[in-house]
C-alpha positions, 0 to 999 in steps of 0.5 A, a space after each residue: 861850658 862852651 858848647 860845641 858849634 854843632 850842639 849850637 840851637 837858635 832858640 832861647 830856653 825862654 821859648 821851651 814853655 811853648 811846648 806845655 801847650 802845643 795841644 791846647 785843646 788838651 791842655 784846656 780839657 781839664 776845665 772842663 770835666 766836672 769830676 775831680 779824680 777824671 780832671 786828675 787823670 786830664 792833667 796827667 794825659 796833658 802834662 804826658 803829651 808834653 814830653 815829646 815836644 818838650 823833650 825830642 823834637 829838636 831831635 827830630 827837626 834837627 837830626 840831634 839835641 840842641 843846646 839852647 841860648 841862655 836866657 837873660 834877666 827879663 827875656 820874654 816869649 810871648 804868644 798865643 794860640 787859636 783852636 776849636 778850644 778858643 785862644 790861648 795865651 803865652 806868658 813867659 818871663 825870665 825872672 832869674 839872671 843865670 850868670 854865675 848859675 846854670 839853672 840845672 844841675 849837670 854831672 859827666 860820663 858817658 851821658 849828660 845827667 841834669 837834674 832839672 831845678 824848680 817845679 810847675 804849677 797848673 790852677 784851675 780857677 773854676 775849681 780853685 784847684 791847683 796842681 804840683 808838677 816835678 820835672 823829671 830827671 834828664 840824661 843826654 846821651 849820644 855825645 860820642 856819636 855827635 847826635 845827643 838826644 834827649 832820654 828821661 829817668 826817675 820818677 815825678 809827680 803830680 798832687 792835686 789839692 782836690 786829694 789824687 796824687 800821680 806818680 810817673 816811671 820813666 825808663 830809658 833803658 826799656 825794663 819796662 817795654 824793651 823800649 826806649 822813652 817808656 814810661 808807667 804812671 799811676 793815678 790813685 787818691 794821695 796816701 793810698 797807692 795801691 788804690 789805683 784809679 788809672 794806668 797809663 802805659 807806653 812811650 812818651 815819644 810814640 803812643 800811650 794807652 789809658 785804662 782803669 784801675 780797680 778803684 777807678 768805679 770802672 770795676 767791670 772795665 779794670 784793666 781794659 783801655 778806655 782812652 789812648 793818645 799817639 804822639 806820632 799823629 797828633 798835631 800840634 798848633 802853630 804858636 802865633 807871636 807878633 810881627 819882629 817889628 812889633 815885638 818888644 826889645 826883650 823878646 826872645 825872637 828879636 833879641 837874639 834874630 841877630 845870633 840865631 842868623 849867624 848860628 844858621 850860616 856857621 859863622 860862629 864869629 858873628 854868633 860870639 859878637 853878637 852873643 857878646 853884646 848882649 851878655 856884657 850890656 846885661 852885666 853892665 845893667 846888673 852893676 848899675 842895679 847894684 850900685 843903685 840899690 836896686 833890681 829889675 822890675 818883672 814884668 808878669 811875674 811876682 816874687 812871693 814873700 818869705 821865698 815860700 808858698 803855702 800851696 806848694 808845702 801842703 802838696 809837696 809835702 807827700 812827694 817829698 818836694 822842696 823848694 829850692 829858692 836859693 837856685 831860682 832866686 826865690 819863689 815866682 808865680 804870675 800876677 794876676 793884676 798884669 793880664 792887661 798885657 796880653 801876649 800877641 798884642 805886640 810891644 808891651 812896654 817901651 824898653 832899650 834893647 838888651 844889647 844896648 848897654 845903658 848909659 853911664 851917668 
């Protein structure tokens, strides 16, 4: 599908992790809490104040959504940010060629409905704890108007080897508030659902309010809030990325400077030449590859053996989630062993532009 110019973003999809962890304050908390159900319910307050940066704010920078540049095999992002919390650092790796597949499952009506492929995994070292997170479904509405944005439905989960398990509502229709983004999530120990340790109730683009559950050990609080959160007021941290000229060739701002230049004039010629060179060199370099027996080398994430993961079936195994390694090209998660090349510290290796075709020999 060809995108419309007014649909048109300047950014990669490659960058969208940046939003994870544009409150690292938050998103660090957990690590801090001794208590395995309050680290439970730390992750669920991080992971919600995710969804407005990941999900609507290009609608509010930009006055809609926008489609983001498709990233190619071996695309980075890579920073870091620096609060009251410390410095924290961004790895992101395309690890999948997307020709031939579009990464999200998308039908037609009215609305866009995407069904989002793949899942996302937070560790807690200290802890060794480790958490499953589904993604939620997606639907775009607005196209008519053209102003589409961004609404969430169903429901995901997050599991915790340490035993709690959350499961979050999504509405976009307001059944719930009479509000659009509203959403209810539980937290409650895995298999009992009706044991509920945590409510949070409210709007993932607005405000949203914790209070305790019966089971929480809070019995003389049940019901009264005891935490909130308003995504309206909190400030997000810059993300800081490297110089243009000290950044690797295959990362995201450099590589595609030269299309999100011609998207901002509306030229859309420049954008279609520029864009061309860099899917017809990619595509040379996956021929030679293959006529050479073999694939690109990843550069901060590994393929798991088997296309399985241990982990992953043990807490997939009460949200019913499965692994679809057929669409993501296998199971994927970093490698500890390349911390050395930390984000923010410029070119990590020496590599051709991805515009530049290699040469035939």
């Amino acid at each position: 599908m060809t995108a419309p110019p007014f649909i048109l973003g300047t950014i990669s999809l490659t960058e969208f992790s940046a939003y994870w962890t544009e409150h690292p304050s938050i998103f660090v908390a957990p690590a801090s809490e001794p208590d395995p159900a309050k680290r439970a319910l730390l992750v669920l307050k991080w992971f919600l104040t995710t969804l407005k940066q990941s999900y609507s704010t290009r609608n509010e920078k930009y006055g809609s959504e926008k489609k983001p540049l498709n990233p190619f095999l071996g695309e980075l992002f890579l920073g870091k940010w620096e609060d009251q919390a410390g410095t924290t650092h961004l790895v992101s790796e395309q690890v999948r060629s997307l020709q031939g597949y579009n990464g999200q499952k998308a039908s037609f009506s009215r609305t866009i409905q995407i069904k989002q492929i793949g899942h996302a995994v937070y560790t807690l070292s200290s802890y060794n704890e480790t958490y499953l997170i589904t993604l939620p479904a997606i639907h775009i509405e607005g196209l008519i108007y053209g102003k589409p944005f961004v609404e969430l439905n169903g429901c995901t989960y997050i599991t915790s080897s340490s035993g709690y398990m959350a499961k979050i509502d999504y509405s976009g229709k307001g059944w719930l508030s009479g509000k659009k983004n509203s959403f209810i999530a539980t937290l409650f120990p895995i298999g009992k659902e009706k044991d509920i340790l945590y409510t949070i109730e409210g709007q993932w683009t607005d405000s949203f309010t914790i209070k305790a559950g019966g089971g929480s050990g809070l019995k003389k609080h049940s019901g009264d809030p005891i935490d909130s959160y308003n995504a309206k007021t909190a400030k997000t941290t810059p993300l800081i990325v490297p110089p243009l000229d000290q950044q690797d060739p295959y990362e995201s701002n450099r590589a595609w400077q030269s299309v999100a230049a011609g998207i901002q004039k509306g030229d859309m010629d420049i954008v279609h030449i520029e864009k061309s060179k860099i899917e017809n060199a990619q595509r040379e370099l996956r021929r030679k590859e293959q006529a050479e027996g073999r694939e690109w080398q990843r550069r901060f994430f590994k393929k798991l053996p088997g296309n399985t993961d241990d982990m992953f079936e043990k807490l997939a195994r009460p949200c019913g989630e499965r692994i679809e390694a057929e669409k993501t090209g296998g199971v994927w998660r970093f490698d500890e062993s390349k911390k050395t090349h930390q984000a923010g510290q410029g070119a990590v290796v020496d590599q051709p532009p991805p515009s530049a075709a290699p040469q035939q020999v």
